[in-house]
N, C-alpha and C positions, 0 to 999 in steps of 0.2 A: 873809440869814444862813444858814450851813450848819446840816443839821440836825443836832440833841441825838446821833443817832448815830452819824456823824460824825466831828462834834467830838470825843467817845468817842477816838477814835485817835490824835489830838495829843496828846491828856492821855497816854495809853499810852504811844505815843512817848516822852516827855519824862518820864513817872516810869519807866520801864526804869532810864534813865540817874543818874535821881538815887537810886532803888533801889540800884543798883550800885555810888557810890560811900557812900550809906550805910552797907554791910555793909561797906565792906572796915575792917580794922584802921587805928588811928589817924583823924588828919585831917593833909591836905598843907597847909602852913606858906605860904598867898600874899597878896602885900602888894597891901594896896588901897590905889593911888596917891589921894589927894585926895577924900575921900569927906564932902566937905562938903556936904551935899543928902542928904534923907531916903531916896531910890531907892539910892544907892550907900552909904549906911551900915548901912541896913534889908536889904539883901540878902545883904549880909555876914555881919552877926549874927545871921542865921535861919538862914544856912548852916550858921555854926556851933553852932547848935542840935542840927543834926540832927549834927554831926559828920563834915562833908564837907569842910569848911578850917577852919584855924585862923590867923583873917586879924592882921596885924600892917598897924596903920592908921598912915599915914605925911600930915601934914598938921599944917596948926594946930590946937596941943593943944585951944585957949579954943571954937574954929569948930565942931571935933565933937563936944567935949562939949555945947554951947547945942544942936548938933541934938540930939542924942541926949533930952537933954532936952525940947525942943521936941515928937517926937513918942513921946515914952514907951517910947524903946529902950535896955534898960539894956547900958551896957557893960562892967560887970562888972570882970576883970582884962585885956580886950584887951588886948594891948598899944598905946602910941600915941607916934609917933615925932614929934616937934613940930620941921615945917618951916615958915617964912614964909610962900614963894611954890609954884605950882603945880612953875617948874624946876627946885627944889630939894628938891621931894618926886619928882620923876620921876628925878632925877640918883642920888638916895638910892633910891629902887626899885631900883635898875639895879645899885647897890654891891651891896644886900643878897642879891642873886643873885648876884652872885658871888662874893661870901663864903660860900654855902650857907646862907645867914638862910632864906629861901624858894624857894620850887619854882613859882610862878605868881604871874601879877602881874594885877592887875583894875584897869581905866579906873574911877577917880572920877567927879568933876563937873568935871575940868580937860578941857581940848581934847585934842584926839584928836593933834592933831599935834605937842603940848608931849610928851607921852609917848613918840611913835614917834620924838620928835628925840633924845631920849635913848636910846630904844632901838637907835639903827641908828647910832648917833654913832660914828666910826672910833677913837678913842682909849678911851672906855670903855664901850663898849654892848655888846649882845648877839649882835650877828651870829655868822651862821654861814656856813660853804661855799653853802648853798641861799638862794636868794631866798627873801625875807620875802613872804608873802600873805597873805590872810583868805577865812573859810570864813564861811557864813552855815549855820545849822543849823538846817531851815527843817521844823515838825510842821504839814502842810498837813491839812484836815479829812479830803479827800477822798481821800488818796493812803496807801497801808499804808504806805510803807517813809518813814523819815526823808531828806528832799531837803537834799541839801548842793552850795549855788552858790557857784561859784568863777571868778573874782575880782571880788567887787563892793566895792571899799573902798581899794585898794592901788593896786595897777599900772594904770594907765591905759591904755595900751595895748602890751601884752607882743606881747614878737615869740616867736620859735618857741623859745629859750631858757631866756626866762623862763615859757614856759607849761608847758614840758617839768618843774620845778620846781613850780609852780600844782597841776598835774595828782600830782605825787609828794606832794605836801604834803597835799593833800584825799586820797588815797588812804592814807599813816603814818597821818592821823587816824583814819578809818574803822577801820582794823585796831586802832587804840591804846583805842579805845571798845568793842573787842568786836564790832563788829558785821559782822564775817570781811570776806571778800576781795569788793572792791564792782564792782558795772556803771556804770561810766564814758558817759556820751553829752558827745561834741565836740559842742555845740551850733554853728549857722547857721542863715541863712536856709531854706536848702534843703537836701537830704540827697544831692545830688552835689554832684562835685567841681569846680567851676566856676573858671577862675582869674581871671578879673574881680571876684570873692570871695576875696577872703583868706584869712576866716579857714575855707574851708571846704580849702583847699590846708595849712593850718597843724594841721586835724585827722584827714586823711589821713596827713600827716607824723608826728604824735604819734599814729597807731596803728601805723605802722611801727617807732617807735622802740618802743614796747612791745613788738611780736616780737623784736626783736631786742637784749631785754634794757635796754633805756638808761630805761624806765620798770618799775615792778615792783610786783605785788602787786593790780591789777587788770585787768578785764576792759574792753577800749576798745572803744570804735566810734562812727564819724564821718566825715562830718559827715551830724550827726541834725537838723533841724528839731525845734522843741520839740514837733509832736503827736506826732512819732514816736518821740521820747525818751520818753514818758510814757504812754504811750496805745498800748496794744493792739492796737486797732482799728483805729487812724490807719495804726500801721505795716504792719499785716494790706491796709489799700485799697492801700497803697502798694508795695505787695507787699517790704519789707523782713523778710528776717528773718536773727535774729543774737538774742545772747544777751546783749543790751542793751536791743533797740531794746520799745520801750512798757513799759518797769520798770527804766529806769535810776534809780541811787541819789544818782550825782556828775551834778551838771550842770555843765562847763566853758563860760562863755560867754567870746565873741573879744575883748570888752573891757570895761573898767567899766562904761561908759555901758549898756550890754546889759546886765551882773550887776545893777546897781542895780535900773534899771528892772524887772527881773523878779523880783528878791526882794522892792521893795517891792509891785508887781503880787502877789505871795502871800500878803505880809503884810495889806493893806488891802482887796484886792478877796477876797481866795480865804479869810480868815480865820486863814491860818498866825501862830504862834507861832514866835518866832524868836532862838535864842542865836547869838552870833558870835564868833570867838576867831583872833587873830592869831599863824602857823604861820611855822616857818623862822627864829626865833630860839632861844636857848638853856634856854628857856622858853616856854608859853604863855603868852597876852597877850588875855586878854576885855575885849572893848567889851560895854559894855552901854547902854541907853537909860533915859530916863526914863520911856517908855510901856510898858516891860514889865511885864507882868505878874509876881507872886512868882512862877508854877511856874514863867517865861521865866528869870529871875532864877537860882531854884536851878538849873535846868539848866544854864544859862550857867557857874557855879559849879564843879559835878558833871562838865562835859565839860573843865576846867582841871583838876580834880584828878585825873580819871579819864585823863587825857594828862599829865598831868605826875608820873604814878607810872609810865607806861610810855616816857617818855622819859630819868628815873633813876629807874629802880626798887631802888636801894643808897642813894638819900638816904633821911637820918629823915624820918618821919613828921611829925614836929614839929619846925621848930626849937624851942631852949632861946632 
């Protein structure tokens, strides 16, 4: 287990964030798709406790109320939009944003890809010009800065298009959260350019499109091996230096199977807390789990509301 102080720096991490959307005026209006299970009702109404969203629950009227009841969360004046089935509360999510009802939408207890089918559906979803990805926003014990992994959730295996897009998306977020212009590392194997490696010719390519303008708003370099992405030292034997390499912020890996594996590597082995929110629609989109924790919970909460005031920052604060 990591030590007490540490640990100290997740917690910092992650109450910055929910600090931040505490203080601001109001709370951002987002609909919690199906929040039938005490993890996705209870995280809601602590949020709005504190005054970070002001969620509009969409599901069976009879289902949330027995939770609620169930484990002694009162729901006050929520509002509560009574849909049958999970498609029909995801289809209604998707309406109420685009009527301006809400500004963010949060994964219930429904499956991940009843949601995303509404959300990316060509007749009335959310799409936008940018591919749809996900960030994992990941308070490791032992690391200062908040590690944000990209793409572990989505794209399976993005070619140099959709990374181009992956890499723009975890960088808007970064800036949208306050926390300025970030150090990007193109993860690989190895930190040349190998072209029997793919993905390490694919992050050569996506640091050239950064100079020359086609990426923006961060600092690139790649292809980094993970110790030299993170580590110092590593990058110091290996004699790399550049103003990425051992304190990068973004870590870009070359495909799902890579992002997974090494977010939940941080989550399980390294003690990381972990929020995650789906980027490239017209809205933010948080997946949450059943093992988070409340402060994983609020954060995940706090970095929807806290992006979804800097992606309309003219919508109300509340819908009516």
């Amino acid at each position: 287990m990591p030590a007490p102080s540490h640990a100290s720096k997740s917690h910092q991490a992650y109450q910055a964030l929910i600090e931040q959307a505490k203080n601001l005026p109001g709370a951002v209006s987002m609909g919690i798709v199906w929040p039938c299970e005490q993890h996705a009702l209870e995280g809601a109404l602590e949020a709005a406790k504190h005054s970070i969203v002001a969620p509009v629950l969409i599901g069976p009227r009879t289902l949330i109320t027995d939770v609620a009841q169930r484990y002694g969360l009162e729901l006050g004046a929520t509002p509560i939009i009574d849909t049958p089935t999970p498609q029909e509360a995801a289809a209604h999510a998707v309406a109420l944003v685009k009527a301006g009802r809400v500004q963010a939408l949060m994964k219930g207890s429904l499956h991940t890809d009843v949601l995303m089918h509404a959300v990316v559906s060509p007749e009335s979803g959310l799409r936008t010009a940018r591919r749809i990805s996900h960030v994992f926003l990941l308070a490791v014990p032992s690391y200062d800065d908040l590690i944000f992994v990209t793409d572990a959730a989505i794209n399976i295996a993005p070619d140099l298009s959709v990374k181009r897009d992956i890499v723009q998306n975890a960088i808007d977020l970064h800036h949208g959260l306050g926390l300025g212009t970030p150090r990007v590392a193109l993860l690989s194997a190895v930190e040349t350019i190998t072209p029997k490696i793919p993905g390490t010719v694919d992050a050569a390519a996506l640091c050239k499109m950064a100079e020359r303008g086609q990426i923006e708003g961060g600092v690139l370099d790649g292809p980094l091996a993970m110790d030299n992405a993170v580590s110092a030292t590593a990058a110091q034997i290996k004699g790399i230096t550049s103003p990425v390499a051992g304190r990068a912020q973004i870590l870009v890996v070359p495909d799902l199977e890579a992002g997974n594996m090494l977010a939940k590597n941080m989550i399980f082995l390294a003690g990381a807390e972990a929020a995650g929110v789906v980027l490239g629609a017209s809205v933010p989109i948080l997946l949450t789990s059943r093992a988070d924790s409340v402060q994983a919970r609020l954060a995940s909460l706090a970095v929807g509301a806290l992006y979804a005031r800097h992606l309309h920052p003219q919508s109300t604060a509340q819908s009516q």
